[in-house]
N, C-alpha and C positions, 0 to 999 in steps of 0.2 A: 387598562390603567392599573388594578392590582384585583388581586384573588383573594379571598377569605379564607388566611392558612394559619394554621397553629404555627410555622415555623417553615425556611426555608435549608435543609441538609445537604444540599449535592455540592462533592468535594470532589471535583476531576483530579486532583492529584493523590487520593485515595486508591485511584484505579478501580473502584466497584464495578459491575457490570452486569445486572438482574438483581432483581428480590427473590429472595425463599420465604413464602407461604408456609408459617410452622401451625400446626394445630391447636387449638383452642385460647389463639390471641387475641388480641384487641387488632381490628384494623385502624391505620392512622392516614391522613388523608399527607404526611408529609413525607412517609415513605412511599408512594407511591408515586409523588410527582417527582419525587429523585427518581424513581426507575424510568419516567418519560422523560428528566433531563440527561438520564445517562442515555437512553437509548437516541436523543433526540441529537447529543454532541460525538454518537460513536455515528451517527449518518451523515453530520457536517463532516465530521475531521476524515471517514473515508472517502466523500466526493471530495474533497481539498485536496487529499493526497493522490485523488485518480487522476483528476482534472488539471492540479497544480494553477488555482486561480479561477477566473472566468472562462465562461466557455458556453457557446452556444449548439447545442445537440446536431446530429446529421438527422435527427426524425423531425426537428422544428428548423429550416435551418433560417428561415425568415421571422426566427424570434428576437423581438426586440430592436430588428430593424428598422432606422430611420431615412424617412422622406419625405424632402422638401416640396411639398404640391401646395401650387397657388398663395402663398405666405403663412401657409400653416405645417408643425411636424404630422406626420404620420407615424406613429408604433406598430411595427410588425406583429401578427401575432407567433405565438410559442414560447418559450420557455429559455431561462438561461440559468445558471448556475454562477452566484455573484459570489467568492469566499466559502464555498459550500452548502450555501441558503440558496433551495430553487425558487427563482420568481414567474411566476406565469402569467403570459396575457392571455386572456379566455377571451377578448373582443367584446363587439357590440351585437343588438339587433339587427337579422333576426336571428333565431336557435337555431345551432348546429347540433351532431354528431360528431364526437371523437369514436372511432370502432376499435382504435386500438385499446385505449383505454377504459370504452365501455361508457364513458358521462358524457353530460351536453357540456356544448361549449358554442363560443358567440363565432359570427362568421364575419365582421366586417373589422377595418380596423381602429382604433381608437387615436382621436388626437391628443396632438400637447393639452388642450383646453379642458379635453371630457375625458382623463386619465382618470380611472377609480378610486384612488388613494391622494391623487394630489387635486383636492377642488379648489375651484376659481385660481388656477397659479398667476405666479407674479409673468404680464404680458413680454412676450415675446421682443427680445431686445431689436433694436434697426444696428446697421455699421454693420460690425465685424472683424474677423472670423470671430465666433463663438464656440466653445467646446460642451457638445452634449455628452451627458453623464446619466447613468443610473445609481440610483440609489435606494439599497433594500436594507431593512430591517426586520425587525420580529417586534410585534408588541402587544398585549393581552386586552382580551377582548369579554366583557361578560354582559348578563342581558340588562345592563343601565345600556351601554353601547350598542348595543345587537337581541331585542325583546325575545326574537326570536326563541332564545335561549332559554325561556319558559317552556317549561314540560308542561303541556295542555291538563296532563290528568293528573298533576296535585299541584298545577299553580304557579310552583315557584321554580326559581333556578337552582338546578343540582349540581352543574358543572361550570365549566369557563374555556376559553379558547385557547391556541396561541396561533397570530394569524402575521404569515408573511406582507410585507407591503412593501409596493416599489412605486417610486416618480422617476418619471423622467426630469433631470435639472439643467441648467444653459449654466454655464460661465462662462461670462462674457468677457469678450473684447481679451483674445490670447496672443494676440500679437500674430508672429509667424509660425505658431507652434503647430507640429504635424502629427499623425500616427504614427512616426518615429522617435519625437520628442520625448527624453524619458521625464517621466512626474514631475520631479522636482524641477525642472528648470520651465514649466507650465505655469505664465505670471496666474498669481493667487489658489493655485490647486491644493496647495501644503495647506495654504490658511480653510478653506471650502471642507475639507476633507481630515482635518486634523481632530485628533482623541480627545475627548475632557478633559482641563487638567485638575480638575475638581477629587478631593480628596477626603476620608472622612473616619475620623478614629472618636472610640467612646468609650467610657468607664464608669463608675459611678465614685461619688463623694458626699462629704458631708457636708448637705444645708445648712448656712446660718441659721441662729435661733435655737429657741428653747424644745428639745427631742418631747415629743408626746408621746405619754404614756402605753398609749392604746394602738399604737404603730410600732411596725417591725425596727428594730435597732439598727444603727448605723452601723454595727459590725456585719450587718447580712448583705451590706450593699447596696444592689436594687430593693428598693422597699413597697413595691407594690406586692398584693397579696393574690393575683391572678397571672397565668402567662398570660402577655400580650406579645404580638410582633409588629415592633415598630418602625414605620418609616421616615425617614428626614427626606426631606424631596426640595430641592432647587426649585423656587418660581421663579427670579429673575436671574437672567443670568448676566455674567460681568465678571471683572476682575475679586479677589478680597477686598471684602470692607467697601465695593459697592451691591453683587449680588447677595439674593434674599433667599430666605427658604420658611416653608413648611413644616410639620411634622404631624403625624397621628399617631394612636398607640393602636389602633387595630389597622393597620397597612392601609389606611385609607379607602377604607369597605363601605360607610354607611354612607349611601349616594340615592338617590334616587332622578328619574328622568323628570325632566320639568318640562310640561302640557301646555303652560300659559305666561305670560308675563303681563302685565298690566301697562294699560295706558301711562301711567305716571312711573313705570321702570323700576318701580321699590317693593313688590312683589310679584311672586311668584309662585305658583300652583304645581306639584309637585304627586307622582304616583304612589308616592308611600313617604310618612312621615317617620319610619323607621320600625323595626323587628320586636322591638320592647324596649324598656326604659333608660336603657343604658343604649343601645346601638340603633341611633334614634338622633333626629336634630332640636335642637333645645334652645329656649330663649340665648342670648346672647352669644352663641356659637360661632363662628368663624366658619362660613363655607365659601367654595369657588364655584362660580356660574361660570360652564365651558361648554362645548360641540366639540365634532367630527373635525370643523373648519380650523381652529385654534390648535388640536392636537398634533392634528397630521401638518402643521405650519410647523411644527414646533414652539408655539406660544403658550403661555401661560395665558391662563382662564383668569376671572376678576373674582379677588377674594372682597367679598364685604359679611357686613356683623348682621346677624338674626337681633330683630331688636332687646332688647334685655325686658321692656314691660310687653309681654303680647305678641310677642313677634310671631311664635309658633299656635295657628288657629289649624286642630283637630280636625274640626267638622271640616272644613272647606278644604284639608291638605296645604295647606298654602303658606309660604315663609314670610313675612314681612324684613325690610332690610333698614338699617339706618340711614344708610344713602344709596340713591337710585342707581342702577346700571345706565351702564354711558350709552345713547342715542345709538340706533342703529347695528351696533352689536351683536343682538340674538334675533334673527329677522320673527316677525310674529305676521298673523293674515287678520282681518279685519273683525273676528273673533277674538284677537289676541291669543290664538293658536301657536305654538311653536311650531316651524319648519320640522316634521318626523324625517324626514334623510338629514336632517343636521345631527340628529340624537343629542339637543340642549338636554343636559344635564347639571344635578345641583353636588358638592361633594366635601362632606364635613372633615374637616382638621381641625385640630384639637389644640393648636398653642390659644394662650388665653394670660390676661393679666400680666404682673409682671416679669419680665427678663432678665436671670440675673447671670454675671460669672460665677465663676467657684468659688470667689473671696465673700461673693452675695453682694457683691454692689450690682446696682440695676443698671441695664442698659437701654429701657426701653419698655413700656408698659402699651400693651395690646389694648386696656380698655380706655386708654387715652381719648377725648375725642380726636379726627383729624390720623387717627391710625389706619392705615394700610393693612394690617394684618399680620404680615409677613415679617421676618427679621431682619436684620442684615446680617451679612456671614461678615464675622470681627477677623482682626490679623491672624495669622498662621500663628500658634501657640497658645490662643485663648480660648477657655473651653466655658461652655455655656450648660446651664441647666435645661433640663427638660420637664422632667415632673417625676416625682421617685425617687432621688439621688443621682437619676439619672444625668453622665455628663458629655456632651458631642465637642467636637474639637474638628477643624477644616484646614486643611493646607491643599496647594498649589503643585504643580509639580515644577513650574517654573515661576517666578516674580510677578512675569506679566502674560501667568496663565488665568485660562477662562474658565467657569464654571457655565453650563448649560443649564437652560431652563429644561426641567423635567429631568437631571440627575439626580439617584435615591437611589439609597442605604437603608 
């Protein structure tokens, strides 16, 4: 989901290509992850230039293969190379040996149903032809999502992932379209398969109202008095001026996994209440209740309010909410356990109170009762506050372009 970074620097169009290690510096943890996003885009863009697209290896050649046995797919195992991201199927039980490369790996093959990355997919269409596709990304991983990620001998998490993931998808019902058929004339593949058109430009200005003494002056700009890095994140997605978005000012880091939900769905027991007083969740706070199952859909998680009198109780870990989570949602065991392979987690964002444009008229106040949380992204041209002088601005790249849920800047 995101990484606890002072700042993101990698500029491919810089052409950098390694760090130098100078003597008696400061180390920073955002030069370092430019030198894993340089080294990580000089192995995509040389498989892409070798391969020129997809391709599946002569050492896997039954990677990713599909077959139709008894109404169910079958996935081949092995490897393919989708845009110069390799995806790999390691299979199921029981354990194998790879000898070439020295790790275990699974020996049997996995179906459409029990794919690793796509749980409980939407069922198997009837009719026909349908067009099976893959579909791989990259997306970050840390130990809210994967505990593992705790270093036994001091506790806590030191580092973060970044972890390939592939589904297999059906679109359905393509008419007469073949493996000759180029793309675009494949009914619905342009729509399946097309870019954000979600857009996002920022600046700062000055708030309505009377300038306080004791805060930095409108000539500095951003007027917060610590670096933060901030994220604006798409939850629902839609055209302008129907889809919503989020924001934090620490990249949306202060999360923690949630152990329990209650009978009555309005709280929540939670593995840490937060690091200290500031990166921490707080009476009337804005968090999202999400899993494994919601992300890898592509779905937005359910934002509701930490209650403003009590809602955060210390001793028990536990959130209180103002209105209950919707039935059925986060499966719990008769402990009111959360499911551990779903990784139900809780995750603070930081919009609060009211909404204004740049002129300072309000669009929308967060502690409303009856508020969702989230905002609406306004017409292309109108730019909104954040907190700081801080100002976002959203366009489109067409009219009746879409914003996704889980785009962030």
């Amino acid at each position: 989901m995101s990484f606890d970074l002072s700042r993101v620097r990698f500029d491919a169009r810089k052409d950098f290509f390694g760090l130098v290690m100078q003597q008696g510096r400061v180390q920073l943890d955002a030069e370092w992850n430019e030198w894993v996003a340089q080294l990580a885009r000089r192995i995509q863009a040389g498989t892409l230039d070798t391969f020129g697209g997809t391709v599946v290896p002569r050492t896997t050649p039954d990677g990713f293969r599909i077959d139709a046995v008894a109404g169910e797919l079958r996935i081949g195992l092995g490897r393919i190379y989708v845009d110069g991201l390799l995806a790999e199927n390691h299979g199921g039980a029981p354990a194998g040996w790879d000898p070439r490369l020295a790790t275990p790996t699974g020996t049997t093959e996995p179906t459409y149903a029990d794919q690793p990355y796509y749980p409980a997919p939407p069922a198997l269409p009837s009719g026909g032809p349908h067009l099976v596709y893959l579909d791989v990304w990259q997306r970050d991983v840390t130990s809210v999502e994967d505990p593992g990620l705790i270093e036994p001998a001091v506790g806590v998490d030191t580092t973060g992932r970044l972890q390939t993931v592939w589904q297999v998808k059906l679109l359905p019902d393509v008419g007469n379209s073949s493996c000759a058929t180029p793309d675009a004339d494949i009914p619905g593949w342009a729509a399946a398969t097309a870019p954000s058109a979600g857009r996002l430009s920022n600046g700062t200005g000055d708030p309505a109202g009377d300038p306080d003494p004791c805060r930095v002056p409108p000539a500095a700009g951003y007027r917060g008095l610590e670096n933060q890095l901030y994220r604006v994140q798409v939850h629902t997605g839609g055209p302008l001026g129907t889809a919503t978005f989020k924001w934090s000012r620490d990249n949306a880091t202060v999360a923690s996994r949630a152990s329990h939900v209650n009978a009555a769905r309005d709280r929540v027991t939670v593995e840490s209440i937060g690091r200290d007083d500031v990166l921490r969740f707080h009476d009337g706070d804005w968090v999202e209740v999400t899993d494994d199952h919601r992300e890898l859909h592509g779905l937005p998680g359910v934002l509701r309010r930490i209650r403003v009198a009590g809602g955060v109780d210390e001793t028990a870990r536990s959130l209180s909410f103002d209105v209950a989570l919707p039935a059925g949602l986060f499966p719990t065991d008769a402990q009111q356990a959360t499911d551990p392979a779903r990784n139900t987690r809780v995750r603070r964002w930081d919009q609060s109170g009211a909404v204004r444009r740049e002129d300072g008229t309000a669009v929308a106040n967060l502690n409303d009762a009856g508020s969702d949380g989230d905002i609406v992204i306004p017409a292309d041209g109108t730019r909104l506050f954040l907190e700081n002088a801080i100002l976002v601005a959203f366009s489109a790249t067409s009219p009746d372009g879409l914003f996704r849920s889980g785009d962030h800047w």
